[in-house]
C-alpha positions as CSV (number, residue, x, y, z in Angstrom):
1,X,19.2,-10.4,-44.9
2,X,16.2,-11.6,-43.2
3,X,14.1,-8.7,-45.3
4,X,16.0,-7.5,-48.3
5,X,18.3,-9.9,-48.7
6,X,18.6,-12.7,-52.1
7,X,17.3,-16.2,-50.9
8,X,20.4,-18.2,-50.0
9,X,21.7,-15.1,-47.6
10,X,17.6,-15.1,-45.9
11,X,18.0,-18.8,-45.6
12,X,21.3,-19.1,-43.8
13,X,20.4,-16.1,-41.6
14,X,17.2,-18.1,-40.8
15,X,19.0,-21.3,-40.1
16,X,21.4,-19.8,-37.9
17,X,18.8,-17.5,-36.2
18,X,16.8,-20.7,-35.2
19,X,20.3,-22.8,-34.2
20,X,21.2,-19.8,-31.7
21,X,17.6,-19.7,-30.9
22,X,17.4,-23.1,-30.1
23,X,20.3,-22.8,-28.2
24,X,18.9,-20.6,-25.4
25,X,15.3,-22.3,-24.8
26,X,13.9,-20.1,-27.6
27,X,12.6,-22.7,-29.3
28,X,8.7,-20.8,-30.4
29,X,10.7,-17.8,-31.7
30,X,13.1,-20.1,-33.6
31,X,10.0,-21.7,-35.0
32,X,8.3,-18.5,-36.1
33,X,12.2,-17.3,-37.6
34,X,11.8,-20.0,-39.8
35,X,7.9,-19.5,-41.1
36,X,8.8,-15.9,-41.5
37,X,11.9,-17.0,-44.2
38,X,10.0,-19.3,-45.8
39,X,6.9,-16.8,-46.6
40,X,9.3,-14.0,-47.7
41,X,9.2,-13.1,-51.3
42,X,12.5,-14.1,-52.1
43,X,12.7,-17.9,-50.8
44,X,8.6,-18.6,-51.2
45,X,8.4,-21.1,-53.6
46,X,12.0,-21.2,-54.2
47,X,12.4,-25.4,-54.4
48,X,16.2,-25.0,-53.9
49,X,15.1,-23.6,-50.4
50,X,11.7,-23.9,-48.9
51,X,12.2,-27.9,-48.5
52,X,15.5,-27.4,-46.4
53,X,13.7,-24.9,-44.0
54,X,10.7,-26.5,-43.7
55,X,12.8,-29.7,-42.4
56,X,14.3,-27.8,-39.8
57,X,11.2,-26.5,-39.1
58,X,9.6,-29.3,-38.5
59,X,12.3,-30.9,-36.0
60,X,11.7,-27.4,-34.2
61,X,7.6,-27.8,-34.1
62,X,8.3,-31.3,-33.1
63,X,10.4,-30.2,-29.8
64,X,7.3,-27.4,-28.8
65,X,4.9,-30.7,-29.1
66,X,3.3,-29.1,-31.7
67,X,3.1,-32.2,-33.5
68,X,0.5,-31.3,-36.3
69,X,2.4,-28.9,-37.3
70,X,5.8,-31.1,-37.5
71,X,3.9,-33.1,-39.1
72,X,2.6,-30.5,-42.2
73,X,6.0,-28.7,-42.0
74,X,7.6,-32.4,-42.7
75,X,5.5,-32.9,-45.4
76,X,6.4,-29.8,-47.1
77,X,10.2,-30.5,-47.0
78,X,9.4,-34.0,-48.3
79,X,7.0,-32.9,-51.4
80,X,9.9,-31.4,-52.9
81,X,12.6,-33.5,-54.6
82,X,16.7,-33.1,-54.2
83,X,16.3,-33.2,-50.2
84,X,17.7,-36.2,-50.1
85,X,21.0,-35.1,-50.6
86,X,20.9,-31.6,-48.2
87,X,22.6,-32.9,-45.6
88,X,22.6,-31.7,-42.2
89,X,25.3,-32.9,-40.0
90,X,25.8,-36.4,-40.4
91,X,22.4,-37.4,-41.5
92,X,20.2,-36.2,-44.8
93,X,18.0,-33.3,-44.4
94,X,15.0,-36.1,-45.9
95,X,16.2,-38.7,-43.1
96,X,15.5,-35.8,-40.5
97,X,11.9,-35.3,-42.1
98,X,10.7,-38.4,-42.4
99,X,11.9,-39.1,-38.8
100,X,10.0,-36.5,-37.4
101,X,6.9,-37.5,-40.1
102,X,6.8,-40.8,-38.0
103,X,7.5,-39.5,-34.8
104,X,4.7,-37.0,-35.2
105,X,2.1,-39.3,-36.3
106,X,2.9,-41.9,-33.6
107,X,2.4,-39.0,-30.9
108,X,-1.2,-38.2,-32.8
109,X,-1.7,-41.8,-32.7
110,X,-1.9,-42.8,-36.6
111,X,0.4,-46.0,-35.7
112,X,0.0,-47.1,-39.6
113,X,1.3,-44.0,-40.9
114,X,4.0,-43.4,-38.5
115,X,5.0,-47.0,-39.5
116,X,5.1,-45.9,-42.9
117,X,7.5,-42.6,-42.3
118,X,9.5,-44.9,-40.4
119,X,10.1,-47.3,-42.8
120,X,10.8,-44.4,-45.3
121,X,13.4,-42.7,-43.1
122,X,15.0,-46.4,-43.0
123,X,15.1,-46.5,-47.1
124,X,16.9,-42.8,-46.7
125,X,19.3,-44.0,-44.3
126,X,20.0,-47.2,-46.1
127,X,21.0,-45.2,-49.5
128,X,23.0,-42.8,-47.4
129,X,25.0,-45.8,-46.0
130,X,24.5,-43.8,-42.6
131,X,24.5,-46.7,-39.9
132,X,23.2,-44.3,-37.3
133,X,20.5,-43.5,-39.3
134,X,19.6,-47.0,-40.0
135,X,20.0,-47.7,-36.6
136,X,17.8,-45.0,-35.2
137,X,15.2,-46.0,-38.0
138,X,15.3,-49.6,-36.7
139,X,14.9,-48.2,-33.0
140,X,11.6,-46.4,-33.8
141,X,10.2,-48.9,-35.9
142,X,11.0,-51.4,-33.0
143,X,8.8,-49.1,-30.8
144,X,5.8,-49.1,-33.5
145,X,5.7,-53.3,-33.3
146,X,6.1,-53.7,-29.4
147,X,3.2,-50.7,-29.5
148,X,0.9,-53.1,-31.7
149,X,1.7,-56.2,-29.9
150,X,4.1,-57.9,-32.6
151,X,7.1,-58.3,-29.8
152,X,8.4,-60.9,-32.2
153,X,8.7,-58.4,-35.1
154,X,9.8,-55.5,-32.2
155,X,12.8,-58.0,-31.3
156,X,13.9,-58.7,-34.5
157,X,14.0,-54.6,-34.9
158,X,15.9,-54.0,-32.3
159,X,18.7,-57.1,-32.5
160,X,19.5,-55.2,-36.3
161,X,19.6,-52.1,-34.7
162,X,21.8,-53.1,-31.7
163,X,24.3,-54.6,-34.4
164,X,24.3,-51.1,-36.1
165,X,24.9,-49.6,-32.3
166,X,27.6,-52.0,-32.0
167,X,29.2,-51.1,-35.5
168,X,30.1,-47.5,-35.1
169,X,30.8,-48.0,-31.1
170,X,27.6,-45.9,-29.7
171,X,27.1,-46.8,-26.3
172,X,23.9,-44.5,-25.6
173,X,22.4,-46.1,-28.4
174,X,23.8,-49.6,-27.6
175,X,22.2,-48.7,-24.3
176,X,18.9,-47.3,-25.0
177,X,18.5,-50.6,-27.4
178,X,19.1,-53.1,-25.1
179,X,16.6,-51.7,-22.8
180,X,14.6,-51.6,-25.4
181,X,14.9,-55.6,-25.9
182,X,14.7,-56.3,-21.8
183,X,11.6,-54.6,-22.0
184,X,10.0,-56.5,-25.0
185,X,11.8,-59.9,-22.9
186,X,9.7,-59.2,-20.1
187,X,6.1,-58.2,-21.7
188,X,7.1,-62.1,-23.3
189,X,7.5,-63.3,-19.5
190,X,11.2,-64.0,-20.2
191,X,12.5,-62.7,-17.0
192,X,15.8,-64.7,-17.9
193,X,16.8,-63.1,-21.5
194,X,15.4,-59.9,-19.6
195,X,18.1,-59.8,-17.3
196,X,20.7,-60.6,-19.2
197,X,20.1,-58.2,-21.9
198,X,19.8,-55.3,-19.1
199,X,22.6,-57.2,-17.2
């Protein structure tokens, strides 16, 4: 399938290639799995399937630190429309991309755009009705506005979040986000609210 084979069979032979690659720390070969599928004949240029494996694609280059590449790849899966409703486990294929968009461009230091991704991936999450989504959207733009200095605006990011946390009973999450607040309580000297969000 992964020479000869019609577009949907190269695809899923990809996907699962890169999963099981993945898998076993073979995250580089994974990634190349997936370049390979989408420049064969069959699926280049195919809309119904470049988009989907370029998003996984770009989650992959994103976990090697090869961030301008996550951050092309991401853009590819996003210039092509009907992504938003690929879905890939619980979350939209789209909602995955612009995640990794924002957390690229944070890690290559373009705070504005990364912003902007951010804020798309929370639009995404918000029409899939996906409180984890939204949640983890929240999260990350919390992180953009305690990195510029607006710890009111990061605050008010991550109390929303935390709700969402609270909502669907995730406790890592919950966790993660209350650190997340004791942190931005203590860069605002408030040793008090610190401790008894961190408890």
């Amino acid at each position: 399938a992964m020479k000869h084979g019609p577009a949907d069979d190269l695809a899923r032979a990809a996907y699962s290639l890169m999963t099981y690659c993945e898998h076993r720390g073979r995250r580089l070969e994974g990634l190349e799995l997936m370049h390979k599928a989408m420049e064969s004949e069959s699926v280049a240029g195919n809309p119904k399937f470049v988009p989907t494996l370029a998003a996984h694609a770009a989650w992959m280059a994103y976990r090697l630190d090869r961030y301008a590449e996550a951050e092309a790849l991401g853009i590819k899966a996003l210039d092509t429309k009907g992504l938003e409703g690929q879905r890939s486990g619980d979350s939209t294929l789209a909602f995955r991309a612009a995640t990794v968009l924002g957390a690229s461009c944070a890690r290559l230091g373009r705070t504005d755009e990364a912003h902007r991704r951010f804020r798309q991936a929370l639009d995404l999450a918000k029409q899939s009705a996906n409180p984890f989504d939204i949640a983890s959207a929240l999260d990350n733009l919390g992180i953009i506005a305690r990195g510029r200095g607006d710890l009111d605006e990061a605050l008010r990011l991550y109390r929303q979040a935390l709700l969402r946390h609270r909502e669907v009973g995730d406790a890592g999450g919950e966790a993660l986000c209350l650190n997340n607040q004791g942190v931005v309580h203590i860069l605002r000297r408030e040793l008090d609210a610190a401790r008894a969000v961190l408890g």
